[in-house]
C-alpha positions as CSV (number, residue, x, y, z in Angstrom):
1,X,0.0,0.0,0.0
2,X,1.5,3.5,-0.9
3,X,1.1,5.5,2.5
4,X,3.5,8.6,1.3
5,X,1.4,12.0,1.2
6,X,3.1,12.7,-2.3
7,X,1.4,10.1,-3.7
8,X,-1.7,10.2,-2.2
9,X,-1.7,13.8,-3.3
10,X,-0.4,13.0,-7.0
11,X,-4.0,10.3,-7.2
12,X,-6.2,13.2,-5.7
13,X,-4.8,15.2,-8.3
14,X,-5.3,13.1,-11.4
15,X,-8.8,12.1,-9.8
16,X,-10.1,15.8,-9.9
17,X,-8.2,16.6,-13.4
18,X,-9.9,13.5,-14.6
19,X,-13.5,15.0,-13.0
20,X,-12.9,18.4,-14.2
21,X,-12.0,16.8,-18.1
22,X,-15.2,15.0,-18.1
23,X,-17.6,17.6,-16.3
24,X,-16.2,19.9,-19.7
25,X,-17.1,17.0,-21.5
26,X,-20.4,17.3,-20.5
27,X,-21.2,20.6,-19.9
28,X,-19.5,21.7,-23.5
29,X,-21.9,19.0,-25.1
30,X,-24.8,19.9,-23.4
31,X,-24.4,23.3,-24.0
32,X,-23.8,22.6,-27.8
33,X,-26.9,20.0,-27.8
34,X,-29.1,23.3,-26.4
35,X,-27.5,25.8,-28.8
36,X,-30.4,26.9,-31.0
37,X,-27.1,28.2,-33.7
38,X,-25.7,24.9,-34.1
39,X,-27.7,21.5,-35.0
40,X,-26.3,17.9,-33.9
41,X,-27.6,15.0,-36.1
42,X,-28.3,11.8,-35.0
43,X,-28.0,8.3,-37.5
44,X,-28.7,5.4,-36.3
45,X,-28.2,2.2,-38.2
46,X,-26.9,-1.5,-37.9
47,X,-24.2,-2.2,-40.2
48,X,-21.1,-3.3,-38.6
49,X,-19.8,-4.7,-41.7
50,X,-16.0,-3.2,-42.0
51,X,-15.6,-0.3,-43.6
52,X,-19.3,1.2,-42.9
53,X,-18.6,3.4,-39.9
54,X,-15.3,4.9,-41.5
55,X,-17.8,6.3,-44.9
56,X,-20.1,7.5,-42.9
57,X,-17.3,9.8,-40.9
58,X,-15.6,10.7,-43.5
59,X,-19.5,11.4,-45.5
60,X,-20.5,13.2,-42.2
61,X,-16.7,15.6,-42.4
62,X,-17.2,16.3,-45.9
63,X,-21.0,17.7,-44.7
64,X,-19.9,19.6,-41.7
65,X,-17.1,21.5,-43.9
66,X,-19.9,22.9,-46.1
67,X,-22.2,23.3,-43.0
68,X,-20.3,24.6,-39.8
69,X,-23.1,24.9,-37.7
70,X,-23.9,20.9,-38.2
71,X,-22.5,18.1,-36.7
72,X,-23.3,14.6,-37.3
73,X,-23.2,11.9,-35.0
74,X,-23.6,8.0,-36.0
75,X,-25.2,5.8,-33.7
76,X,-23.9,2.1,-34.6
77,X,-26.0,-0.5,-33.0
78,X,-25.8,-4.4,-33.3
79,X,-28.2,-6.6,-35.5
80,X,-29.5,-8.3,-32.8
81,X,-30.5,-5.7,-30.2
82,X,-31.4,-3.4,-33.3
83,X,-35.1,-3.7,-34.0
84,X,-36.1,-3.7,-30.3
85,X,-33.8,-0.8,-29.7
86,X,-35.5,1.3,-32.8
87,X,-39.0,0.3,-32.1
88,X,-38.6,1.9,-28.3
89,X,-36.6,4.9,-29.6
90,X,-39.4,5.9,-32.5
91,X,-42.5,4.8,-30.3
92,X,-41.5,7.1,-27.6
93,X,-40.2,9.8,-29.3
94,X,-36.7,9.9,-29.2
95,X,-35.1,8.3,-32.1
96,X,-32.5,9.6,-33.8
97,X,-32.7,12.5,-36.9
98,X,-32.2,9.3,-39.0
99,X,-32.9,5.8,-38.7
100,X,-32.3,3.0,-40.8
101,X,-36.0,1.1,-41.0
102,X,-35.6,-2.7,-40.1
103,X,-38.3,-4.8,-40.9
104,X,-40.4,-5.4,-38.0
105,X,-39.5,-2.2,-36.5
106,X,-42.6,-0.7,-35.0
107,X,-45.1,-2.6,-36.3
108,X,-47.1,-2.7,-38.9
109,X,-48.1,0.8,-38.6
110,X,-44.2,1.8,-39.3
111,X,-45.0,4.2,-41.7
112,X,-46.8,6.5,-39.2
113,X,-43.7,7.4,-37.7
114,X,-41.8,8.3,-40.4
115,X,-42.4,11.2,-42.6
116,X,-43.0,11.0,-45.8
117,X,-40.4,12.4,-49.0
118,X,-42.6,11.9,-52.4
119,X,-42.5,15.3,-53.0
120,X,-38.5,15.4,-52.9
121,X,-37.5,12.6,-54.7
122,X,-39.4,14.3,-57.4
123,X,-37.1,17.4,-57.6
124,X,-33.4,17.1,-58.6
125,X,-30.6,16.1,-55.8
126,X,-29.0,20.1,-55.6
127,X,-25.9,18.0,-54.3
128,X,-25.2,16.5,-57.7
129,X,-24.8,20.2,-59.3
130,X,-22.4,20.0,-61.9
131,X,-22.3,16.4,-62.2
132,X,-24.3,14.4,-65.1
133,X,-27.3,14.1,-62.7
134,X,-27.7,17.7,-62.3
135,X,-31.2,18.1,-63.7
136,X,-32.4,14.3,-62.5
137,X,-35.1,13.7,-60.1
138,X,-33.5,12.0,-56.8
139,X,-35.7,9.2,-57.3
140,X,-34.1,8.6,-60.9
141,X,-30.6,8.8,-59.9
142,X,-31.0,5.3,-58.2
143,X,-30.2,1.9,-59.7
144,X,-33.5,0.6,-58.8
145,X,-35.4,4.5,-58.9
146,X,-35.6,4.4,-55.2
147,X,-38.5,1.3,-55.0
148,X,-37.1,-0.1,-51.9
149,X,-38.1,3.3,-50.3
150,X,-41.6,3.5,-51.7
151,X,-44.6,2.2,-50.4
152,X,-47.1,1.2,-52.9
153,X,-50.1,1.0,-50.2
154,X,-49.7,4.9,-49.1
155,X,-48.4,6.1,-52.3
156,X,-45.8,7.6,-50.6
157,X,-41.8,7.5,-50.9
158,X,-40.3,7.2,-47.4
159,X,-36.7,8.1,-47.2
160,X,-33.4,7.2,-49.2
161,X,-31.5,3.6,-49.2
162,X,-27.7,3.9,-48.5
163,X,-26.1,0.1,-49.6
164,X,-26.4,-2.8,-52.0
165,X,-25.4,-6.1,-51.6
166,X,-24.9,-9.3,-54.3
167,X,-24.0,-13.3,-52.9
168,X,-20.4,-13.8,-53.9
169,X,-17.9,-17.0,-52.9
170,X,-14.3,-15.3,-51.8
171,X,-11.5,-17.6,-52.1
172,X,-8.0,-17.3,-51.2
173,X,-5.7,-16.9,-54.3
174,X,-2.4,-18.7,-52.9
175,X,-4.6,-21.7,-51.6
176,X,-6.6,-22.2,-55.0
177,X,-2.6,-22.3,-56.6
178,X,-1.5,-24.7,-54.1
179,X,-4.7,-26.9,-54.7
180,X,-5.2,-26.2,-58.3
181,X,-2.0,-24.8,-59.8
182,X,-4.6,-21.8,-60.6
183,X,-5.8,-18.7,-59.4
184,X,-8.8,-19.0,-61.4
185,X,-12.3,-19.5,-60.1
186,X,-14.5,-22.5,-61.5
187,X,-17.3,-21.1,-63.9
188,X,-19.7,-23.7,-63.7
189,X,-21.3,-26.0,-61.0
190,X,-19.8,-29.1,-62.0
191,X,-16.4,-26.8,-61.5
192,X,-17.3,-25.7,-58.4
193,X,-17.8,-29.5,-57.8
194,X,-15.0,-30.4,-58.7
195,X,-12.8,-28.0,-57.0
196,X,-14.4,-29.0,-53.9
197,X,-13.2,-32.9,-54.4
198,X,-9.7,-31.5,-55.2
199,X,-10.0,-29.4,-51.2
200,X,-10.6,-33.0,-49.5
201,X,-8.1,-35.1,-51.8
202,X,-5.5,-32.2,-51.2
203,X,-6.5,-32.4,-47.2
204,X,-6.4,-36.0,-47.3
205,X,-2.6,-36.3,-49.5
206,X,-0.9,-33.4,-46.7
207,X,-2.5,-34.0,-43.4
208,X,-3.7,-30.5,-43.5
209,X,-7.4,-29.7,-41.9
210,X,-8.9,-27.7,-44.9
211,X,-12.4,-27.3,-45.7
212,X,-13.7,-26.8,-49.5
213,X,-16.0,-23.7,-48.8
214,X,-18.1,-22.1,-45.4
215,X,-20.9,-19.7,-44.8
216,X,-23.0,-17.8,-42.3
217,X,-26.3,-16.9,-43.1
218,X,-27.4,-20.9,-43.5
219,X,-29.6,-21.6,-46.0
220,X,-30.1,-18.1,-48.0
221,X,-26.7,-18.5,-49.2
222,X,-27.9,-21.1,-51.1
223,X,-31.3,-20.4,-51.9
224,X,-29.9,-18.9,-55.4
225,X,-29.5,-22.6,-56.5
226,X,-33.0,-23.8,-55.0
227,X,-34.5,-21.0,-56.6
228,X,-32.6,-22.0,-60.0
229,X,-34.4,-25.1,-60.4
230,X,-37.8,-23.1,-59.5
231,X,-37.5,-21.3,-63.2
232,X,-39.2,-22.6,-65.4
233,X,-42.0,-24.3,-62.5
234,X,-42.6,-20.8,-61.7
235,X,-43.0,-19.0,-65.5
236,X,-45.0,-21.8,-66.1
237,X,-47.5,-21.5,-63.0
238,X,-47.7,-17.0,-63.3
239,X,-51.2,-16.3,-65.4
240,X,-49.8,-12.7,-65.6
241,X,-46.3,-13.5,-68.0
242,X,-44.0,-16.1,-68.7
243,X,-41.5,-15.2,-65.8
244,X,-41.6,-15.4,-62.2
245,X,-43.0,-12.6,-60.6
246,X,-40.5,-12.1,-58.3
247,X,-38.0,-13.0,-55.4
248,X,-40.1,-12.6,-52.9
249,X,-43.5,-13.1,-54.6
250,X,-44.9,-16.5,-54.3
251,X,-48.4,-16.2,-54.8
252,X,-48.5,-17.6,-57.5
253,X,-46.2,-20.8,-56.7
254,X,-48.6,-21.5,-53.6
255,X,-51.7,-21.1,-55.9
256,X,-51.2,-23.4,-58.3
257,X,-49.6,-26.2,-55.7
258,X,-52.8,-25.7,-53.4
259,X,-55.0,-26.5,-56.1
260,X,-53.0,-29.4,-58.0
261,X,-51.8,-28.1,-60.8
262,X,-48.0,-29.5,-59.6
263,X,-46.4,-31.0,-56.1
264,X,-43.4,-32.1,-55.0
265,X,-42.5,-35.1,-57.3
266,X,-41.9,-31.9,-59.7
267,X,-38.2,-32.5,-61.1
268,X,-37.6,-28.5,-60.3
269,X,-37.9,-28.8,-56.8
270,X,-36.1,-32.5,-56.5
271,X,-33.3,-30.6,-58.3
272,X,-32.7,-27.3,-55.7
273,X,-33.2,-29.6,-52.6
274,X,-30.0,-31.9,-54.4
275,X,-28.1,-29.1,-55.9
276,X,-28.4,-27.5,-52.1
277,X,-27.4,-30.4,-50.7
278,X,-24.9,-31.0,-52.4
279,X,-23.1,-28.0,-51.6
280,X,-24.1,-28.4,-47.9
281,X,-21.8,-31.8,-48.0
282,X,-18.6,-29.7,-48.4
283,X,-19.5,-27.1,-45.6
284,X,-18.8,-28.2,-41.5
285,X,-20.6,-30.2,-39.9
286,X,-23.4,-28.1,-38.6
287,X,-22.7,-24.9,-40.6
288,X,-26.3,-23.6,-40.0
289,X,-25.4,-22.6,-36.9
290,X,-22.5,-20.6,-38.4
291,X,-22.6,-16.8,-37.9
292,X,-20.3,-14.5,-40.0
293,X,-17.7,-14.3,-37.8
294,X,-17.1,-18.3,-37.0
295,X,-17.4,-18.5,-40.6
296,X,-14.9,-16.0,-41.5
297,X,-12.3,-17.4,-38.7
298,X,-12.3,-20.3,-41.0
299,X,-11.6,-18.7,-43.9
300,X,-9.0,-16.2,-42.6
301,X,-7.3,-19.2,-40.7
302,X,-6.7,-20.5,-44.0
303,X,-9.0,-23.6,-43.5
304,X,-11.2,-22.9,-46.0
305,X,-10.1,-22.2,-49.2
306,X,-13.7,-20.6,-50.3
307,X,-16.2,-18.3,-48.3
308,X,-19.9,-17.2,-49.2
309,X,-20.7,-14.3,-48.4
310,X,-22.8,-10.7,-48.8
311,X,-20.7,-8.3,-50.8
312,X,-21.1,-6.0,-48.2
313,X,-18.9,-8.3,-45.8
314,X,-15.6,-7.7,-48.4
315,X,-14.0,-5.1,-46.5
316,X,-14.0,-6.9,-43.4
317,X,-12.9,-10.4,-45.2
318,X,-10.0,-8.8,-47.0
319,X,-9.0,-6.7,-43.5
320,X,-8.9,-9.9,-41.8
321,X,-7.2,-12.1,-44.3
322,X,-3.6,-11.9,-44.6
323,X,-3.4,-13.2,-48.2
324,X,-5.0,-12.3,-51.5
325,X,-8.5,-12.8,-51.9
326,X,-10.7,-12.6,-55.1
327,X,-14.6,-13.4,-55.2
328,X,-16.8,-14.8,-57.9
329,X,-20.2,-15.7,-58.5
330,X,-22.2,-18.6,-57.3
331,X,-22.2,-20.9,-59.9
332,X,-26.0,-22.3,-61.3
333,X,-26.0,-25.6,-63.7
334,X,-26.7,-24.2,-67.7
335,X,-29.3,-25.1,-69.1
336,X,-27.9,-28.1,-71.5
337,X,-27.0,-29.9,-68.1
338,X,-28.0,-33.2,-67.3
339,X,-30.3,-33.8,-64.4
340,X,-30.7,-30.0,-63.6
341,X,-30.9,-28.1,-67.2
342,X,-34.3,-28.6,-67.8
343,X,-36.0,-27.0,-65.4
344,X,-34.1,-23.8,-66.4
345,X,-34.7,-21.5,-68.9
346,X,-31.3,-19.8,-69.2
347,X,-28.7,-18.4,-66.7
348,X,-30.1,-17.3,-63.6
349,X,-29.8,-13.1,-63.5
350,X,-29.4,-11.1,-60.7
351,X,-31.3,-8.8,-61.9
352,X,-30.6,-4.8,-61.4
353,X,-29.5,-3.4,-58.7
354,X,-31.7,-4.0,-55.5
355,X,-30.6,-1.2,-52.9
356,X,-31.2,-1.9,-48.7
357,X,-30.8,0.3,-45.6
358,X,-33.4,2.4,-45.8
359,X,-32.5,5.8,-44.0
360,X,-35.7,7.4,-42.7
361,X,-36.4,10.5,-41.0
362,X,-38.8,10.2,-38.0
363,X,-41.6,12.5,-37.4
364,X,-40.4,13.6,-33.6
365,X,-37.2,14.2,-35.5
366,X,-36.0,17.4,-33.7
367,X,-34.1,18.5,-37.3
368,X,-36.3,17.3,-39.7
369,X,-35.1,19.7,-42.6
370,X,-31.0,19.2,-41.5
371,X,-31.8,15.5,-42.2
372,X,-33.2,15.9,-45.3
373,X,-30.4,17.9,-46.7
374,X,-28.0,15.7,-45.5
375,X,-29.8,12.8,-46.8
376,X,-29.6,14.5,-50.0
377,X,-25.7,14.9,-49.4
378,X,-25.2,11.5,-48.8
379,X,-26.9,10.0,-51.8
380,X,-25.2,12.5,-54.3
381,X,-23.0,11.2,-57.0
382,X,-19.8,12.2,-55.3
383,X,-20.3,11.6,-51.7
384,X,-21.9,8.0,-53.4
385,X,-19.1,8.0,-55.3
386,X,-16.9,8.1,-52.0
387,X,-19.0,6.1,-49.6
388,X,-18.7,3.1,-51.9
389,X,-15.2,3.3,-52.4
390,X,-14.2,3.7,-48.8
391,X,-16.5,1.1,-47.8
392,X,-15.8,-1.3,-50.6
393,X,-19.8,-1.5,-50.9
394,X,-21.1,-0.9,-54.1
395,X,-22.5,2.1,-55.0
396,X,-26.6,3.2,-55.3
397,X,-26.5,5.7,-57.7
398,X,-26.5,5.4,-61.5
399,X,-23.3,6.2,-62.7
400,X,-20.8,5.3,-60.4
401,X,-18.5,2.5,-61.8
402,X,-17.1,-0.2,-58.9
403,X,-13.5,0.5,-58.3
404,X,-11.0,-2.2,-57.6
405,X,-12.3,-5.2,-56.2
406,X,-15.5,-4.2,-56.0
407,X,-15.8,-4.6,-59.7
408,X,-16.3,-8.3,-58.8
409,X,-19.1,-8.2,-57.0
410,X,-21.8,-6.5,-59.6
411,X,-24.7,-7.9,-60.1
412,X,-24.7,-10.1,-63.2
413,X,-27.8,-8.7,-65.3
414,X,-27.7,-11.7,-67.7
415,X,-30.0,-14.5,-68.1
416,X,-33.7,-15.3,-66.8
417,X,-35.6,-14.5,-63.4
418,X,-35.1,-17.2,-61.0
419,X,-37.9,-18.1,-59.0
420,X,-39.4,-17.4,-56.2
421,X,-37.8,-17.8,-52.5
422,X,-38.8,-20.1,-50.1
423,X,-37.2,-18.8,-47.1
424,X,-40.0,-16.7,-46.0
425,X,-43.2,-16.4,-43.5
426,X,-44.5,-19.6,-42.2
427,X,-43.3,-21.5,-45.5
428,X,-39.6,-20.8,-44.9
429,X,-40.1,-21.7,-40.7
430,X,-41.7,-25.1,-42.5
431,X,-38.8,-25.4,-44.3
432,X,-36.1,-24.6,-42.0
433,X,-37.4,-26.9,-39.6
434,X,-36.7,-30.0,-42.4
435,X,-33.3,-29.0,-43.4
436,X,-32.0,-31.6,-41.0
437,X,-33.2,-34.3,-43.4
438,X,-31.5,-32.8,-46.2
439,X,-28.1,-31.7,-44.6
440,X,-27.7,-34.3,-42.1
441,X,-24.9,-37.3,-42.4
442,X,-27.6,-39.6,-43.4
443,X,-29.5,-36.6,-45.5
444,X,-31.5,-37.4,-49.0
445,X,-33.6,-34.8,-51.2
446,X,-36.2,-37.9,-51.3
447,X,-36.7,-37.9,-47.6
448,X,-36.6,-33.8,-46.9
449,X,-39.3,-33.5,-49.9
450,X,-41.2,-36.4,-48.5
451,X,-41.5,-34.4,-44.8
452,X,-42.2,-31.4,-46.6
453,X,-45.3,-32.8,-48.5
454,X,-47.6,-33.0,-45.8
455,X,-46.6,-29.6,-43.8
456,X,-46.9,-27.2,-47.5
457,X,-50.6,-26.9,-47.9
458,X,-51.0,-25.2,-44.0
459,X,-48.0,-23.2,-44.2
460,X,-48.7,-21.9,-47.8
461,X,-52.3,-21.2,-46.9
462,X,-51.1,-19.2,-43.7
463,X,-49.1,-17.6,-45.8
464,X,-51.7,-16.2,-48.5
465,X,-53.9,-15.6,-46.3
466,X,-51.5,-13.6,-43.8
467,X,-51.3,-11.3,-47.1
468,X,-54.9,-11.1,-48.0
469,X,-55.3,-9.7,-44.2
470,X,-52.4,-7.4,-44.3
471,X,-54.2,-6.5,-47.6
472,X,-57.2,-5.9,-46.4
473,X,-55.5,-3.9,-43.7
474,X,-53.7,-1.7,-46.1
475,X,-57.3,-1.0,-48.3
476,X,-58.9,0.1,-45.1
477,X,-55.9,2.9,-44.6
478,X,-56.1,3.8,-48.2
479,X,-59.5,4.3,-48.7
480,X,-59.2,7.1,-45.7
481,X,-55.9,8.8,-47.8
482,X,-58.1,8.4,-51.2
483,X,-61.3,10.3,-49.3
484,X,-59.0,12.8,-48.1
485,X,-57.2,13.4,-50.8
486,X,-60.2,13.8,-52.6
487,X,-61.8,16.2,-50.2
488,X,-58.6,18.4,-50.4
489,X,-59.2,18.8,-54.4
490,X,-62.7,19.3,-54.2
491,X,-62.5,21.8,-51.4
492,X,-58.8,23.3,-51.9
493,X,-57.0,24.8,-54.9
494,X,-56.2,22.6,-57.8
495,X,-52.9,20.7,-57.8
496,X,-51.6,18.5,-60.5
497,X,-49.4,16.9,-57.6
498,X,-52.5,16.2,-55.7
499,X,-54.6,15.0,-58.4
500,X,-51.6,12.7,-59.8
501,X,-51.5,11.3,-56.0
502,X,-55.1,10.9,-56.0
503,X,-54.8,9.0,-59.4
504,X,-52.6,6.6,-58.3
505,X,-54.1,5.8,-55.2
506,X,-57.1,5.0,-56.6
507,X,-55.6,2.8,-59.2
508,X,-53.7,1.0,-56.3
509,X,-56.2,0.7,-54.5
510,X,-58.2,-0.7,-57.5
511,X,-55.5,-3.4,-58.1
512,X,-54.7,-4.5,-54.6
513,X,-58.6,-5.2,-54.1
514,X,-58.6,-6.7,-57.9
515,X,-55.5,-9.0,-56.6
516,X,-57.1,-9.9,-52.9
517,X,-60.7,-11.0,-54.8
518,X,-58.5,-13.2,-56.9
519,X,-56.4,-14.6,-54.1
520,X,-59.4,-15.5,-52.2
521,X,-61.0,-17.1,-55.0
522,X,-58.3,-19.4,-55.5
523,X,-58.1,-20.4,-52.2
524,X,-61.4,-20.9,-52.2
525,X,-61.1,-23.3,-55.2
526,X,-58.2,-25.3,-53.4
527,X,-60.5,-26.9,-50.7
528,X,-63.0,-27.9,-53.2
529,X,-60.8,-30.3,-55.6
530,X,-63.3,-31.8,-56.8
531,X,-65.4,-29.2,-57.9
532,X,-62.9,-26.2,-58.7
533,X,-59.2,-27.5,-59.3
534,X,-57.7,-27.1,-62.1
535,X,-56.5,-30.1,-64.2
536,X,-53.0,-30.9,-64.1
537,X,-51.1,-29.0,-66.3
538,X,-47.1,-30.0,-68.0
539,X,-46.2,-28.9,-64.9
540,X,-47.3,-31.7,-62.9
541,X,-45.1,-34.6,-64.5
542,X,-42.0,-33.0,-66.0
């Protein structure tokens, strides 16, 4: 014990310096937070990915050199604590100036604490003065015009998406040489395949623990080659046109299975359930309880010589790694393949550009307008510009080329629609509950489609009819904006803004009800077989 007065006066010394330092702390920042002259923004998001918070500092600097009397403060929050943490922050009252909308945050009334941008978007971005974009409405300078922010219920655009992810398999370039003799990827899924046999026999010849490939995320990783195989099932099965309607739209799919017109003996879904696992066999044992960073220890340890991945996790993958790393894309089987190519109709596409983290702007916002403008400044073509290349992300707005090795991670625009994902609602919880039977030692297509059979038809139906009621939900709000709406142009002064909005509401709201009356009808003809069903189409024994 140190008894000497010097010393004991020396700790009471650096004790009060230390309390005086953080009483300044305090006081300065409260006094600045209270400062009518000077405005403190808030941001609050989720992605931890590396690379993320350092763009958004160096986007925040850039703002606060052209706008002394702002500062901008990012409020980083982990994935798992996230939507709980939002939902209590917007419902009472104190979230952030900006806030990246989760789904599931706040309910399904999230839009009513958020305010609306439609009228915005629709004027140019004055941050991309002097740039090729200059004259461009904000919503038109995004790859995918900014639908990820609208909402098609309420007419209404509600803030601005910052990021924009593909699925890509890194691999380590000196390991692929040592295995292969070649730094080049495989291009097909018979290469992929293959490589993956060369891994084990080069594992097996050295001694050397090495896996072929790892993942996080589970399943969705692969759901690119279930969803493959669900091509030409799901073109064939959409009244509308002769694609799939979508990713994430499977009313169609579930339709036509609930009343007969295919099942599960359908070659396209024996084919995804054996092309995923497939893939699954050269992944650790029990890899669906991988997260990203377990799965990237392997792959930076050098016992994995492949990793899938989101782009957005390439910064942190190529941080972390001390040895080259390339990425390519998740190889599908063509078309002329045996066993898998006919239930294709070309290469699978990625499609454009789907944008994510939605930054929206609250309505107890304290600084509504500050966040707007620097919404604006974040999504110009320069700042964009910047934000992807310090983030190694890829860029959200049209015009930006990927730099370095981001160039490898594009989306791939060629080919044909895949069909329609299985990983959501009460389908995908069906699903995920079976994948034991498909990825376990003693794992078979045959048996995880044979437990699936009998547990589709609820879980489908559950499904559709979760949508017609969130439907239903969404007509009842509408027609309320549509009477308004029309109130305000029969009472107010014309506006062609107003009338357009009213327009489209209507027509909306004309279609969703169209859409539900059909929805219901169909379900309605699935519990009457006998008397409703359609006959089996092609689709039922190809």
């Amino acid at each position: 014990m140190i008894r000497s007065p010097r010393y004991r006066r020396l700790g009471f010394t650096l004790l009060a310096v230390a309390f005086a330092l953080a009483a300044w702390r305090v006081l300065t920042h409260s006094g600045r937070e209270n400062d009518p002259r000077h405005v403190t923004l808030r941001l609050a998001h989720w992605q931890l990915e590396g690379g993320i918070r350092e763009a958004f500092d160096a986007i925040a600097h850039d703002y606060e050199a052209l706008h002394p009397d702002v500062h901008v403060e990012q409020i980083p929050v982990p994935v798992g604590i996230y939507t709980s943490w939002g939902t209590s922050q917007i419902i009472g009252g104190a979230a952030p100036d900006l806030v990246e909308i989760k789904g599931g945050m706040g309910g399904p009334e999230i839009w009513s604490y958020f305010l609306p941008i439609t009228e915005e978007v629709s004027r140019p971005n004055p941050y991309n003065a002097g740039t090729p974009l200059a004259n461009v409405a904000w919503r038109n300078t995004y790859a995918d015009g900014m639908d990820n922010a609208y909402n098609g219920g309420m007419f209404e655009t509600y803030g601005a998406s910052v990021f924009a992810s593909t699925i890509r398999i890194f691999y380590n370039v000196k390991l692929m040489r040592e295995v292969t003799g070649r730094a080049e990827p495989p291009h097909s899924f018979e290469e992929l395949m293959a490589l993956c046999q060369k891994v084990r026999d080069h594992a097996d010849r050295t001694g050397r623990p090495l896996l072929p490939i790892v993942c996080s995320y589970g399943t969705m990783m692969m759901d690119d080659l279930f969803r493959s195989q669900l091509q030409r099932l799901a073109s064939e099965v959409n009244p509308g046109v002769r694609f799939p309607a979508g990713p994430t739209d499977t009313t169609d799919l579930f339709l036509s299975y609930l009343n007969h017109q295919w099942t599960l003996d359908h070659p396209g879904f024996h084919g995804g359930a054996e092309l995923m696992r497939r893939v699954g066999r050269e992944m650790p044992p029990g890899f669906m309880q991988l997260n990203r960073e377990q799965a990237l220890f392997y792959f930076a340890q050098s016992r994995a010589l492949m990793f899938m991945a989101f782009s957005s996790d390439a910064t942190g993958i190529i941080r972390q790694a001390n040895f080259p790393v390339r990425a390519f894309r998740n190889p599908t089987p063509g078309p002329g393949t045996p066993e898998f190519g006919a239930n294709l109709l070309g290469p699978n596409s990625e499609g454009a550009l789907f944008t994510y983290g939605l930054l929206g702007i609250p309505r107890s916002s304290p600084h509504p307008a500050a966040a707007l403008d620097f919404l604006r400044f974040l999504t110009s073509q320069p700042e964009d510009r910047k934000f992807a290349r310090l983030s190694g992300s890829l860029p959200v707005i049209v015009g930006i080329e990927p730099e370095g090795f981001a160039k490898d991670l594009a989306p791939d625009s060629h080919g044909f629609p895949p069909g329609p994902t299985l990983t959501l609602g009460e389908t995908g919880r069906v699903v995920s509950n079976q994948l034991h039977l498909l990825f376990g030692p003693d794992g078979s297509s045959a048996a995880f489609l044979a437990a699936l059979s009998p547990l589709l038809p609820d879980s489908m139906r559950t499904d559709l009819t979760n949508g017609l009621n969130g439907a239903r939900r969404s007509a009842a709000l509408n027609d309320i904006t549509i009477e308004a709406t029309r109130q305000l142009l029969r009472e107010g002064t014309p506006s062609a803004t107003l009338r357009r909005k009213y327009q489209g509401l209507v027509e909306t709201q004309n279609e969703q009800e169209a859409n539900a009356y059909y929805i219901e009808l169909r379900l309605a003809q699935s519990t009457k077989p006998q008397m409703y069903a359609d006959k089996p189409d092609s689709t039922a024994s190809r």
